[in-house]
C-alpha angles and dihedrals in degrees: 000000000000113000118213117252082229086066105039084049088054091043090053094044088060099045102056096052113082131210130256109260111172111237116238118272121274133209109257115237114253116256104236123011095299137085131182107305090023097054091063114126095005125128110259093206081065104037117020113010091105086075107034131134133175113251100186123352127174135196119243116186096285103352137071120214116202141190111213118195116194109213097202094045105030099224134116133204138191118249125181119190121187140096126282099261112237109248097027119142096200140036137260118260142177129191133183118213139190116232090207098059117356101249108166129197105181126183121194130193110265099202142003089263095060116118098171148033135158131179136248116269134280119200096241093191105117091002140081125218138184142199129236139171147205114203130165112219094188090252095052150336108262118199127206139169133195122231105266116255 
């Protein structure tokens, strides 16, 4: 049986145009000169903020704690974000902690007129953190933690 050029042509077409398959995923580079293990104990705002998301994140009375998680450089940090509450003896504070060992970065409000701190960095690769924060709202502490990522 004699096939047609205009089939073979189609047959060979298709053949030479290869499917999409989707290429494994690879890590992603690291933002800014760190990655997991050497981001620890490095400032977000300079390495890995291009990336960042938050992964849990709860409400206090006037004040929002969150745990950020860097993709490119697997690490995660502690930010809290909310006025200094009139009244307040003590100042507002976040810290991000790892379950596995109890490393702690903490960051404080410097002044009054302070709206926003985070902490330094944790590798998150093999390990699980979590935020929490101390904030006096003038008639209390109240105390908060984020779920652990």
């Amino acid at each position: 049986m004699r096939r047609s050029p205009l089939l073979l042509a189609a047959a060979l077409a298709a053949a030479l145009v290869l499917p999409a398959v989707p290429a494994a995923a690879a890590p992603h580079a690291p933002v800014a000169g760190c990655f997991s293990s050497g981001c620890t104990g490095k400032d977000p705002a300079k390495h890995c903020q291009g990336d960042a998301e938050t992964v849990d994140s709860l409400r206090l009375p006037t004040a929002t704690l969150e745990l950020r998680y860097s993709p490119s450089c697997e690490a995660v940090w502690a930010r809290l974000s909310g006025p200094w509450p009139v009244g307040a003896k003590g100042a507002p504070q976040a810290r991000v902690i790892r379950n596995q060992d109890g490393r702690t970065y903490t960051c404080t409000y410097a002044r009054r007129d302070q709206r926003l701190c985070w902490t330094r960095m944790l590798n998150e690769r093999g390990f699980q953190s979590y935020a929490f924060a101390e904030y006096d709202t003038g008639m209390g502490v109240q105390r908060a933690r984020t779920g652990a990522y």
